[in-house]
N, C-alpha and C positions, 0 to 999 in steps of 0.2 A: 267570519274570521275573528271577529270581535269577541266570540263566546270561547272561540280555539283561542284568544291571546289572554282570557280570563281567566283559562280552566291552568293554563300555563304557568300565570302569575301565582296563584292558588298555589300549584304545587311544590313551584322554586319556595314558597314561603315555610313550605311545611317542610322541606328536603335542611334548609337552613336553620330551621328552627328547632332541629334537632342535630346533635352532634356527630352524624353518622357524613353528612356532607362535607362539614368542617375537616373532619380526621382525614376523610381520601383527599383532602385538597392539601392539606400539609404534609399527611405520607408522600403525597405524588411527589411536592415541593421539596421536600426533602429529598427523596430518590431522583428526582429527574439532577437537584443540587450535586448531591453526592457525586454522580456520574458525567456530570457535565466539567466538575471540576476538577476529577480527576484524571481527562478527557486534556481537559487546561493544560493544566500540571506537568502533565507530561511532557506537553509540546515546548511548553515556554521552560523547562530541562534539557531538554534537547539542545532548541536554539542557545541557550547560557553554556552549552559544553561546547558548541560550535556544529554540533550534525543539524545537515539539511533537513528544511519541513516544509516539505513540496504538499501543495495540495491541501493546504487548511481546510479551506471550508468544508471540502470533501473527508477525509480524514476524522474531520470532528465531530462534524453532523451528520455524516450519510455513506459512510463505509459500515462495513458486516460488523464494524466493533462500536462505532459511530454513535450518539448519545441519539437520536431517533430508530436506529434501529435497536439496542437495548430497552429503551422507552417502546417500543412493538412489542417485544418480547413479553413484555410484565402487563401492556396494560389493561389484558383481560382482567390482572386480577382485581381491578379496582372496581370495574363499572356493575358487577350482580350484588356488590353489596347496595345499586344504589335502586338499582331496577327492582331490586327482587320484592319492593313493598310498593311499588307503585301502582298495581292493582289488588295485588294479594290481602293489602291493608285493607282498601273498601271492603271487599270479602269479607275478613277475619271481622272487621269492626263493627260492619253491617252500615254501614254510608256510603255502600253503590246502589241502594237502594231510594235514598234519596236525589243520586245522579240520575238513575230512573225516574222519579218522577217529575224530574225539573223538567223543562221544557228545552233539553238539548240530545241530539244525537247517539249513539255510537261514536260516529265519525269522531265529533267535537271531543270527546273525552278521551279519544285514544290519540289523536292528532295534539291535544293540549297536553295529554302527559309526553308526549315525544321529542313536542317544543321544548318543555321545559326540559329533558335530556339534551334536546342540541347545546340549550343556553350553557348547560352545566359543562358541558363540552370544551364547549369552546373559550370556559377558564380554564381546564385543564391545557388546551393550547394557547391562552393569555402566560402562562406559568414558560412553556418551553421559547413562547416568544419573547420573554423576557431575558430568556437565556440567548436567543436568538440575537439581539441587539448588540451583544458585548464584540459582533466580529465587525460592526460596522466601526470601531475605532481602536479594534487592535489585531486586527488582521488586513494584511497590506491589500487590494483589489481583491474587497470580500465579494462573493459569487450569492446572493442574496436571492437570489431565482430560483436558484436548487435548494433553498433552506425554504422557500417558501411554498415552493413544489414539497416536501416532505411532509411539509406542515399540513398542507390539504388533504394530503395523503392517511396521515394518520387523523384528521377531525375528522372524515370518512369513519375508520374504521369507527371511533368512536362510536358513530351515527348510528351504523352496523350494526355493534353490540347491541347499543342500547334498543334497537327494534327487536333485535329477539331476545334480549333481555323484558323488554315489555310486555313479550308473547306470553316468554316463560312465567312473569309474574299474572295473567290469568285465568292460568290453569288450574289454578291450587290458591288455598286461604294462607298456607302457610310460610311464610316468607324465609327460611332456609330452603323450603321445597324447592321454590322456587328459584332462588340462588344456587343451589344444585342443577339445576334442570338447563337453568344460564351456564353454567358451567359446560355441561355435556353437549348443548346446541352447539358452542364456539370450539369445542373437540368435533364434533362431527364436522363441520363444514372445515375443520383447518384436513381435517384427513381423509374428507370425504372425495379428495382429486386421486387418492388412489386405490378408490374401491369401482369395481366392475370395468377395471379398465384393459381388459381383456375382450370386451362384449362390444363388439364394434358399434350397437347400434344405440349403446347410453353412455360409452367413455367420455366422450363429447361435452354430452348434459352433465357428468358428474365432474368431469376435471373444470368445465365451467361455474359448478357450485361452491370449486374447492373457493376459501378464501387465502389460504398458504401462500405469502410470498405477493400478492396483488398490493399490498401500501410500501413494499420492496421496489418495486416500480418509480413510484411515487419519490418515495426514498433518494433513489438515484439521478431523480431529474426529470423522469418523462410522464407526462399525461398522456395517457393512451385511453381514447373513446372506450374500449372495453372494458376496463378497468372500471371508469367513472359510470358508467352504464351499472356494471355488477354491484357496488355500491349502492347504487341509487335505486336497482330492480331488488334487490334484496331486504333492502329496506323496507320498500313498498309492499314485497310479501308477507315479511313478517306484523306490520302494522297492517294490512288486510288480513289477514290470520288471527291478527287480536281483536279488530270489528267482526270477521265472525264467530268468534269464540261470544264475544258480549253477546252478538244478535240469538245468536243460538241460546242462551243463557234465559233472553228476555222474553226471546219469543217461545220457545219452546219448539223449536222447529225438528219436525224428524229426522232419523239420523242419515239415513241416505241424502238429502236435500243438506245438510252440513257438509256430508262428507262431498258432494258435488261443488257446492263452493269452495273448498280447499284444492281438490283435485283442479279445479278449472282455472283457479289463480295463479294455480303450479303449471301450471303445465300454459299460461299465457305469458309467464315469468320466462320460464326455460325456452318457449319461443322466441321473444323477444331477444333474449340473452343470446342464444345462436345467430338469431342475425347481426345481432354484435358482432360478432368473430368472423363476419365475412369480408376476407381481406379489402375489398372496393370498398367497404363501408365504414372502414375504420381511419382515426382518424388522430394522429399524434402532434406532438408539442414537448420538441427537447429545451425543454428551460435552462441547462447548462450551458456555462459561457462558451465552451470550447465544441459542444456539440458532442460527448462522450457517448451517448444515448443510438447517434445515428451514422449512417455510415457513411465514412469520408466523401469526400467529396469526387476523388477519381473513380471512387467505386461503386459514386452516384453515376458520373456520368457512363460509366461502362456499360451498367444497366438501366439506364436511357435508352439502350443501343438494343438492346433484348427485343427483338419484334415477333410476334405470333405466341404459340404455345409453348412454353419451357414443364418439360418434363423432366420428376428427378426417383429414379429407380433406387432403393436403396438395398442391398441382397446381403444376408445375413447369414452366414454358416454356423448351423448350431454348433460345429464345435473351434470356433472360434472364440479370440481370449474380451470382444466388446460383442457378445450376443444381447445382453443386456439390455443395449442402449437400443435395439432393433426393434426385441418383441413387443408383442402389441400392449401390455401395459405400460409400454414406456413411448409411445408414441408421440403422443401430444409433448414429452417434455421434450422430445427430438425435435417434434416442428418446431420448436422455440429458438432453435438454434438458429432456424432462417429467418424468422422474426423481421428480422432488418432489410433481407432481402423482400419477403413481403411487403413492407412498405411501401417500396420505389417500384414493383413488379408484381401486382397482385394476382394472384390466380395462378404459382408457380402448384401444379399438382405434383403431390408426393405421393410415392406409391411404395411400398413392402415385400419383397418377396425372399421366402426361406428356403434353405437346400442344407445338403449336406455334403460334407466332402472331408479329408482329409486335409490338413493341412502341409503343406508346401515347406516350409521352412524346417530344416532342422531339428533344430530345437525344441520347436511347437514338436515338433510330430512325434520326439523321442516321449517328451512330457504325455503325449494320446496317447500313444502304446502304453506308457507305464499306469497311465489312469484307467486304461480299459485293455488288460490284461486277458488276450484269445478271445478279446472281442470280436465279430463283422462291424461293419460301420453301422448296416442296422439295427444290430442289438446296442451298442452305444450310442444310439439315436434314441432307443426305444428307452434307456434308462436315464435318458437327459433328462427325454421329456415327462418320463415321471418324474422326476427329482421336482425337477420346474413346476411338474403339476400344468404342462401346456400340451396342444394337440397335436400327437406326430402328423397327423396328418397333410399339415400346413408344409412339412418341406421336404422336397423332394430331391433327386439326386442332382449333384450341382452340373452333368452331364446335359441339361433337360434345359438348362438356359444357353446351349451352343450358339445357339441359332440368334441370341443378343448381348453376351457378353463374354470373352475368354476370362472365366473367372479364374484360371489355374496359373494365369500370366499375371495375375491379381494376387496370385498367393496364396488364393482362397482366403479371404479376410474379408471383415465386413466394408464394403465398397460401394461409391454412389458413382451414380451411371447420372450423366446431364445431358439429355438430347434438346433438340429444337425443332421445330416442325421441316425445316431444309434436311432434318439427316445430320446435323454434326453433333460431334458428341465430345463431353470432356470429363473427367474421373476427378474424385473427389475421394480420399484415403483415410485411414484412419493410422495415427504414426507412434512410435515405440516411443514416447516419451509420456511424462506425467502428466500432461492436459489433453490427449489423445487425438482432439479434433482437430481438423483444421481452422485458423486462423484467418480473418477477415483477407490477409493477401492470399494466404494458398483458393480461398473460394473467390473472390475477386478474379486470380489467375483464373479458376477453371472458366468462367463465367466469358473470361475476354477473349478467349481460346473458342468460343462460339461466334464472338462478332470480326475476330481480323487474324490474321493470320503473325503467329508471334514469330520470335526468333528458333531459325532451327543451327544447332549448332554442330559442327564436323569434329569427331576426333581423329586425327589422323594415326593408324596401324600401319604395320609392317616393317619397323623397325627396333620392334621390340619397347615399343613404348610404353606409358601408364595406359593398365586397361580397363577401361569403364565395363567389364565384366568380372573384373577381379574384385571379390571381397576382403581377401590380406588388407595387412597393413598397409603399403604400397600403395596399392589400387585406388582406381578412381571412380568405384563404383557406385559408394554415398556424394560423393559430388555429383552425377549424372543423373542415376537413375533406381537409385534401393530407394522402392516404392514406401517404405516405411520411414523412410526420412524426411521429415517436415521441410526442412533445407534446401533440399537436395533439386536439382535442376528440373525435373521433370513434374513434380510439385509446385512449382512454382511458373509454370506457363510455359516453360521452352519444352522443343522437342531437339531430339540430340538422332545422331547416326554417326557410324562409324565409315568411314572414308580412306584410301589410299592414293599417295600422291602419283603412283603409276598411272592412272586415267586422270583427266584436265578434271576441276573440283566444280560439283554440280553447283550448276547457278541459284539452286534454292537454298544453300548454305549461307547463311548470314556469319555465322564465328566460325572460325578455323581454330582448334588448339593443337598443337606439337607438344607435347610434356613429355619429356626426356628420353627422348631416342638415342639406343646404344647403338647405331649402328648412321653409318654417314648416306647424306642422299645421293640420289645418280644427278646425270645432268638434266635426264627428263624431267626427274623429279622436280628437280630445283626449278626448271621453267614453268613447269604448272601451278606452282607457288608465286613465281612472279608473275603469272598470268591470272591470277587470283587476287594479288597485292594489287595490283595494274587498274583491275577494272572497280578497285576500292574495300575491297572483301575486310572487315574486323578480324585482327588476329592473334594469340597467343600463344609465347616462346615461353615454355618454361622448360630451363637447365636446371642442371644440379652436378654437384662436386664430383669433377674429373669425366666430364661429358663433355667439356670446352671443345674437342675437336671434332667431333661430332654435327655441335651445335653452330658453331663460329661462324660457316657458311650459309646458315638460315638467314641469319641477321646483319652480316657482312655490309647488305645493298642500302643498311638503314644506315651505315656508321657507327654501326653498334659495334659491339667485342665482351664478349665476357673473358673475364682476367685469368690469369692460371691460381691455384691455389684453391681457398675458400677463404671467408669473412670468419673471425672470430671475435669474441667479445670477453667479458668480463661478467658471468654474473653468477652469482652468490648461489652455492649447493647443486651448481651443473656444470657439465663438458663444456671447456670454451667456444667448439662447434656449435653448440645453442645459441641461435641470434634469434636479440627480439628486438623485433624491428617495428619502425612507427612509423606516419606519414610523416609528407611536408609538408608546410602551410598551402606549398601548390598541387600535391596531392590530394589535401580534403577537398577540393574546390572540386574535383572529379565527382562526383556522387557525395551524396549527405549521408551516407552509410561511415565513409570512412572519417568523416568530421571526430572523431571520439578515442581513436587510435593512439592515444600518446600515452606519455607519463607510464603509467605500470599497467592500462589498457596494449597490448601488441598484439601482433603477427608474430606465432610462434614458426620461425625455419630452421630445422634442424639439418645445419650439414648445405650451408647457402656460396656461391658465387658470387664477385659484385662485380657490375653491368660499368661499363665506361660506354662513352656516345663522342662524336661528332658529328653535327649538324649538319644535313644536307637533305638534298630532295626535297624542300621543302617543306618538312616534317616541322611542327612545334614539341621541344622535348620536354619532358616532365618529369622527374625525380620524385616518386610514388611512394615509397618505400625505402629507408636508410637504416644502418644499424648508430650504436651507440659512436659518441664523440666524446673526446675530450679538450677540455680547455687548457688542463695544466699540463706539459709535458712530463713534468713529475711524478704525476699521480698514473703513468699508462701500465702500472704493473697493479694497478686495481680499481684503473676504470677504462673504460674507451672499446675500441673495437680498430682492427687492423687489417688487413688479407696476406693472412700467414702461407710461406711459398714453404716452409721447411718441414713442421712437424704433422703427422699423419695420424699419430694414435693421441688419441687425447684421454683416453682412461689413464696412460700410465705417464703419460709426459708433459709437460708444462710450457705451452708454446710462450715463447719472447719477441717483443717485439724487435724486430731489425731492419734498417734502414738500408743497410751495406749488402742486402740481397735482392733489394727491391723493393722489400713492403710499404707497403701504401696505408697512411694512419687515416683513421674513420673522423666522420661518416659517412659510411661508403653505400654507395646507391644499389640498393637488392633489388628492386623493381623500377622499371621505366617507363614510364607514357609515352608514347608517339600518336600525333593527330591529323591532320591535315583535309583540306578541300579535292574530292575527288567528284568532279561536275558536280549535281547536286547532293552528295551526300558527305558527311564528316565521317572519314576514315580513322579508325581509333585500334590502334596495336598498342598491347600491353606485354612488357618483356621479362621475364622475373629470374633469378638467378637459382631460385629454389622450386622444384617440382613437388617436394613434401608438404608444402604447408598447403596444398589442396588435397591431401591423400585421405582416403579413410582413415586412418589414425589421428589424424592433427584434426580433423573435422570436428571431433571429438574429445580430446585426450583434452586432460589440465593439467596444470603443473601449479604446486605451493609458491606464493609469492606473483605470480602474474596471472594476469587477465585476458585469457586470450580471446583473439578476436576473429579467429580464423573463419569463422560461420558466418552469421548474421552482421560479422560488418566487412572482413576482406572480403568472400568469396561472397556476398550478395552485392557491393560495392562495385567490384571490379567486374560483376553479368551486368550488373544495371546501368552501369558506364558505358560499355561494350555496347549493348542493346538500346542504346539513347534514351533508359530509363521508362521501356516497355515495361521490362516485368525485372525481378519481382517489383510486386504492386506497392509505390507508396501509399503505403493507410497510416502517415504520421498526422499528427493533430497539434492542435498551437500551445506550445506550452501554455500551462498552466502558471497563472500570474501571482495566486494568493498565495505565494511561500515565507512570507514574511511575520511575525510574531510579535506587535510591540508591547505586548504584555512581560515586563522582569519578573525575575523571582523575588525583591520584594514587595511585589503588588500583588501577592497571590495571597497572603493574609487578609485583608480586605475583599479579594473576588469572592474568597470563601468564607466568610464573613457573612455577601452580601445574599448571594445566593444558597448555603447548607445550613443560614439563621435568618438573619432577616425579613426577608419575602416569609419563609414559613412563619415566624414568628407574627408576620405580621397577618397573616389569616388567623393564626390565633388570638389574637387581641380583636381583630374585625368580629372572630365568635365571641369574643366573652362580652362586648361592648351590644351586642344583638341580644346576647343571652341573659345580663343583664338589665337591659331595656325591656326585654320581653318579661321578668320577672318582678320589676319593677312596677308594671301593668298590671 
């Protein structure tokens, strides 16, 4: 060790003693400055206008824009200027001949030159840790763990480089050579994860050699065993590559006996490396305060619950619009996706299978015919797969999986099949929006839909009511069941059926919905309802304008009444029938979905009834949903909301308010909670005045000026309430603390100052004051 921490000092002396260290220490200083403060700058403008800066630490150090990951980006280009003479030079100058004759190793001399790379290192992370310092007194509960995890991350790569920057320098006397040579190594391995990854039996070894994206990891928080391992193996190869490149040099050894020690180191690296990745064996550490990195904690414990073998089919239609993400060069970046799930349930096996088929949807299908013009399917099969350049042979007709999956009730889209070793099984989608995948709750749902039995929910038909098989406007069929809706119920853990209240309601129904029946019920009808209510059954009423008589008798037994008329409102560039409507304080308390509903966040209902109550049976009542108020009586011809009994057409007419007809001034209650103890279970009816703002269109639709919230916070609020907050799956995490800045804008002249001059400057003076000295001598 003594001669390795010799050969080390020797070398840091010579790296210094020339101007080539100095310059990459002040470039860095300066670039990592530049970026760090303009990174600043930004935030502490922001807070000075008044916009929120959630997430400092993260934001500034360790997002995709983040001064560590721009620092990734660049800092290959620092480190072959520094490799590329650290053996090439003995060569060129002929003083590796004297390292031969001394009385030390191979080992020693490639080990000492490497040390002295770490040292070098780890000023270049002395540099970023300096910048790292300024959050512990001007960022409110700085997250120091995740800046310190990045930092590891990136000394790593350093280490990296500089091993096969080491290689590269000798190979060659000439130190551009060599610096070039550095150059192409750290291209190969950043691109090397998507070469042969078609070839089942090396994709593995090669997406493991990639380096792309592994101090990304790091980056974001988490130490992952593999990671640190590939770091560490790689290193180890290319400084065994550089002992045998010397041995060979010294010894004169033949070249089969060379080439076997390379191949054999290779190939004990890439061993070793694969057993890295064997999920029981790996081994993580989320350094982020809030735990970003890993998976909540309900969605820990769901897959607690996982016992035996989890199998995950994934079936991939080649002419579907995410073939992509299936075929076999993209596999490994697919399993990444479960990652997490890995984790907490190792050994989930993932399996592949390709077919072909037409597609199901409309749309899609009009788009196939016009792209494969007097096509069969198999000659459009046959010119995919050369386009692709992949093997038709791999899929078959999607007829040929009957016998394990109705892919045709799937859509024929790319689909994950979840069994368990009992036989149950749950679907996993891919959905029409711009992130495609599913979401930590939609796979959390599929996952829990194996261990317990979730909510199945009834709609009830036959009186012409909203059909969860209609795709119009209207329809209820993105709320239930259109498999390509992220949202949508059947993605999210419930299963649904459709029900009539002529037979008594089957006792596996947990939610009853009614949504706007045109037509009145009988008297059987009506007792099977309260023979359902009776034994505690969750239930939803939802009206809509001039359905009052209709509906009145559903709700009658609560005390309820929906009013005659509709609720109108006041708001700027729409029909006064537009009510946007917000919780009450004792409505967010229902579910933490709807906590956020106010101010210009709403529940758009277009065309709403308002719900009146009195008390009885027991019920606790709850006002869920309100439209606008007003305070000044003054002001109600341009603010407030009412329930207009007079006007009908609101394109051509301008309703007023009138007291002398009846009308009732807002805030008028559009939906209503009802709760109550029914033996052991909390019976929860929800009543709403509006049947549209769960339709296919409101699920969806925006409007200029508001924020609607009809999706992800009414309609998952009011299932998750309903369902005693089975599903959908909370995977919320604790806020984030570090949003605070106490950096002003006039202390940014001095930040910048201290780090885009000073620190560099002051390496420069450290060289001249060396250089000096040394010349001095």
């Amino acid at each position: 060790m003594k001669m390795i921490f010799k050969i080390a000092r020797m070398e840091l002396q010579k790296m210094f003693y020339s101007p080539i260290a100095w310059l990459v220490l002040i470039i860095f200083a300066v670039q990592s400055g530049l970026t760090f403060m303009g990174l600043v700058k930004t935030f502490v403008i922001n807070a000075e206008l008044g916009y929120d800066t959630p997430e400092l630490t993260t934001q500034i150090f360790s997002s995709s824009f983040g001064l560590f990951s721009q620092i990734q980006r660049n800092i290959y280009l620092y480190l072959p200027l520094l490799t590329m003479g650290l053996l090439s030079r003995e060569f060129s100058s002929g003083s590796i001949k004297l390292l031969y004759s001394a009385p030390i190793s191979n080992k020693h001399v490639v080990l000492g030159k490497f040390l002295s790379m770490m040292a070098f290192g780890f000023l270049m992370i002395f540099i970023l840790l300096l910048q790292s310092f300024y959050g512990f007194y001007a960022i409110k509960d700085y997250d120091f763990s995740l800046v310190a995890t990045g930092l590891l991350g990136l000394y790593l790569l350093i280490c990296t480089y500089s091993a096969i920057g080491l290689f590269m320098s000798s190979l060659t006397s000439y130190q551009v050579a060599a610096a070039m040579g550095t150059f192409a190594g750290f291209f190969v391995l950043e691109k090397i994860g998507n070469m042969w990854q078609g070839v089942e039996l090396v994709r593995d070894i090669t997406y493991w050699l990639s380096i792309g994206g592994r101090t990304n990891t790091f980056i974001k928080g988490l130490i992952c065993s593999e990671d640190v391992l590939y770091f560490t193996l790689v290193s180890v190869l290319f400084i065994s590559f550089t002992i045998f490149r010397l041995k060979g040099i010294r010894e004169k050894s033949p070249r089969y006996i060379s080439f076997a020690r390379y191949v054999g180191a290779f190939v004990i690296v890439a061993l070793m490396g694969y057993v890295s990745t064997i999920p029981f064996l790996m081994k993580y550490h989320d350094s982020t305060r809030c735990k970003d990195n890993t998976l909540t904690p309900n969605s820990q414990e769901i897959i607690s619950k996982l016992k035996g073998e989890i199998k995950i089919t994934t079936y991939v239609n080649v002419f579907g619009s995410n073939i992509w993400a299936g075929l076999p060069h993209s596999i490994n970046r697919d399993l990444d996706r479960y990652k997490q799930y890995q984790r907490f349930k190792p050994g989930i096996k993932m399996k592949y299978k390709y077919y072909y088929d037409l597609p199901v949807q409309e749309d899609l299908l009009r788009n196939h015919n016009a792209r494969f013009v007097g096509m069969t399917a198999e000659e459009a099969l046959s010119k995919i797969c050369k386009t692709y350049r992949i093997n038709e042979n791999w899929f078959k007709p999607g007829n040929d999986y009957l016998n394990e999956i109705d892919l045709k009730s799937e859509l024929n889209r790319f689909v994950r099949k979840i069994e368990t070793e009992n036989g149950k099984t749950a679907y996993l989608r891919t959905y029409d929006d711009m992130t495609r995948f599913p979401f930590e709750s939609q796979k959390t749902a599929a996952f829990k839909k194996l261990v317990m039995e979730l909510p199945l929910v009834g709609f009830v038909t036959g009186h012409e009511e909203r059909d969860i098989n209609n795709f119009g406007s209207r329809g209820y069929l993105r709320l239930a069941k259109e498999k390509t809706f992220r949202y949508s119920l059947i993605n999210n853990g419930f299963d649904f059926t459709a029900c009539a209240l002529s037979q008594p309601v089957d006792k596996d129904i947990d939610i009853l919905v009614i949504a706007e029946p045109k037509k009145s019920f009988s008297a059987q009808e009506l007792n099977n309802l309260d023979n359902y209510i009776d034994r505690g059954g969750n239930l939803v009423v939802a009206c809509d304008v001039n359905r009052q008589d209709a509906m009145n008798p559903l709700v009658e037994r609560f005390g309820v009444r929906f009013l005659p008329g509709q609720v109108v409102e006041h708001n700027k560039g729409y029909e006064m029938d537009m009510v946007t409507a917000v919780t009450t304080k004792k409505g967010r308390k229902l579910a933490y979905q709807l906590k956020n509903i106010k101010d210009k966040r709403v529940v758009m209902m277009p065309g709403t009834v308002a719900v009146s109550y009195e008390e009885k049976n027991g019920f606790e009542y709850i006002p869920v949903l309100v439209s606008d108020t007003v305070k000044n009586i003054a002001q109600i011809d341009s603010l407030g909301s009412w329930n207009e009994l007079e006007t009908t057409n609101f394109i051509d007419e301008v309703p007023k308010y009138n007291p002398e007809k009846g009308e009732t001034l807002g805030a008028l209650t559009t939906t209503l909670a009802l709760t109550r103890k029914v033996g052991e279970k909390d019976q929860k009816i929800m009543i709403l005045g509006d049947a549209d703002c769960l339709s296919n269109s409101e699920l969806l639709r925006r409007r200029n000026g508001f924020s609607a919230a009809n999706t992800s916070g009414w309609m998952y609020g009011m299932f998750f309430w309903l369902s005693d907050g089975e599903v959908p799956i909370d995977v919320r995490r604790p806020a984030h603390p570090d949003n605070e800045i106490y950096t002003k804008e006039g202390q940014l002249t001095f930040l910048n100052a201290l780090y885009k001059i000073i620190i560099p400057v002051l390496f420069a003076l450290l060289f001249l004051l060396i250089w000096l000295r040394r010349k001095g001598r």
